[in-house]
C-alpha positions in Angstrom: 19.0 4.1 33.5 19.8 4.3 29.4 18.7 1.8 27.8 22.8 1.2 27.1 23.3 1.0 30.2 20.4 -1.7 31.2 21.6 -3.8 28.4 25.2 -3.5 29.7 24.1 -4.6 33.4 22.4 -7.1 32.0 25.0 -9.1 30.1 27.4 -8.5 32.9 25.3 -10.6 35.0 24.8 -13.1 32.9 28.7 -13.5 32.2 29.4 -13.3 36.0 26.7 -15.9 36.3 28.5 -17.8 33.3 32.0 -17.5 35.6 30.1 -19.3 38.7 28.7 -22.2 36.7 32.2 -22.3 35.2 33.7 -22.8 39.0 35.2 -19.6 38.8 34.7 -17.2 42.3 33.7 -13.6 41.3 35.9 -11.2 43.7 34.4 -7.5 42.8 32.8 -6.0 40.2 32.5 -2.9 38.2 36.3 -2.0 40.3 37.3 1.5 38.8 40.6 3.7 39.2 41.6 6.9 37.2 42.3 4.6 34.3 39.3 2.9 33.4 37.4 0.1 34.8 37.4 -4.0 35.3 33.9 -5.0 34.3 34.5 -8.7 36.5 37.4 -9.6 38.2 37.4 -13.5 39.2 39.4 -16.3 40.5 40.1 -19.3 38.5 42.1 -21.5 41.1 45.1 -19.2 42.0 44.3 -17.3 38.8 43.1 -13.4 39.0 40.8 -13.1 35.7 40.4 -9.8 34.9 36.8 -10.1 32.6 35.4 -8.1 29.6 31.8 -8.5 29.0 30.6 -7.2 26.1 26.6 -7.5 25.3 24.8 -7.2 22.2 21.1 -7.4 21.2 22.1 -7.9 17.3 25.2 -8.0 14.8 24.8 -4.7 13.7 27.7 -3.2 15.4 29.1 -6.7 15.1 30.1 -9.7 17.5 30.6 -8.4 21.2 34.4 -10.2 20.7 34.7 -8.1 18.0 34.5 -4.9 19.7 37.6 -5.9 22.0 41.0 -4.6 20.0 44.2 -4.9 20.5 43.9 -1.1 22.4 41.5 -2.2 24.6 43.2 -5.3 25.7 46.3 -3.3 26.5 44.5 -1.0 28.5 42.8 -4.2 30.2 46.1 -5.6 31.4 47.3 -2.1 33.0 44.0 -2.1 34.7 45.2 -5.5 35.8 48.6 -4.4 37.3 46.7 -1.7 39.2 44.1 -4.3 40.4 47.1 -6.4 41.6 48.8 -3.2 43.0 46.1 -2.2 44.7 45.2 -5.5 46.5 48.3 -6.4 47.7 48.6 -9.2 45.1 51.9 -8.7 43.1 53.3 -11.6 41.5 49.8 -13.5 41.7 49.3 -15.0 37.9 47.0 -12.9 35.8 44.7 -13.5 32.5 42.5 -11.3 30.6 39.3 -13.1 29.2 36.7 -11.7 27.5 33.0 -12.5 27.6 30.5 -11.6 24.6 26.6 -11.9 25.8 24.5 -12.1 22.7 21.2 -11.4 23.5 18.1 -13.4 21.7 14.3 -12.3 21.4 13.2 -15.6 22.7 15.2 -17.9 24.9 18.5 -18.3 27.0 21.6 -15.4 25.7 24.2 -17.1 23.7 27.6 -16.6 25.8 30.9 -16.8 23.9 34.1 -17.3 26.5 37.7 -16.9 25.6 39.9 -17.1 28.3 43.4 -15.6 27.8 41.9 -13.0 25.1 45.3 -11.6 23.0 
C-alpha cells in the first residue's frame, strides 16, 4: 500500500470513528460508481450524510478543509443523488459534510467537522 494511501485509510477511520462517537450510524464505505466515490456515507437521524475525509500529516499542502472546493463539492452531491438512486432512497434528506484528520507526531489526530460543507 502507498504510503498515500495508508495515510488516507487511516484518517478515514478515524473520521468514521469520529461519526460513531458523534451518534451518527456509518451505512457503507469507500461506495464507488463510474463517477467517483463517497469516502463515508452515514446516518444522522433520518439524515443520509454523504462524508469527505480528508487527512494530513502537516500544512504543507494546507488544511484538509482546504483541499475541498467548490468542484469537489459539486461532484460530492451528484455522487449523492446516485447514492440515493441507487438505494432506493429518493426524497430521503441529504447533507454533505466534510471531515479534515490532522495528523500529530505525538498524541490523539485533531478532527475538524463541518456538517453541511457549501
Amino acid at each position: 500500500m502507498r504510503v498515500k494511501d495508508s495515510i488516507g485509510a487511516y484518517g478515514e477511520q478515524v473520521a468514521a470513528e469520529h461519526l460513531v462517537r458523534a451518534g451518527f450510524v456509518v451505512v457503507e464505505r469507500n461506495w464507488r460508481c463510474d463517477i467517483g466515490e463517497i469516502d463515508i456515507v452515514a446516518m444522522d437521524g433520518g439524515t443520509v450524510v454523504v462524508c469527505e475525509v480528508k487527512t494530513r500529516s502537516g500544512f504543507g499542502f494546507g488544511s484538509g478543509l482546504e483541499a475541498v472546493t467548490a468542484k469537489k463539492l459539486a461532484r460530492l452531491h451528484r455522487l449523492a443523488l446516485r447514492w440515493l438512486a441507487e438505494h432506493a432512497a429518493r426524497g430521503t434528506p441529504v447533507r454533505v459534510d466534510v471531515v479534515a484528520v490532522h495528523r500529530r507526531p505525538a498524541g490523539a489526530p485533531v478532527i475538524l467537522h463541518v456538517r453541511g460543507a457549501q
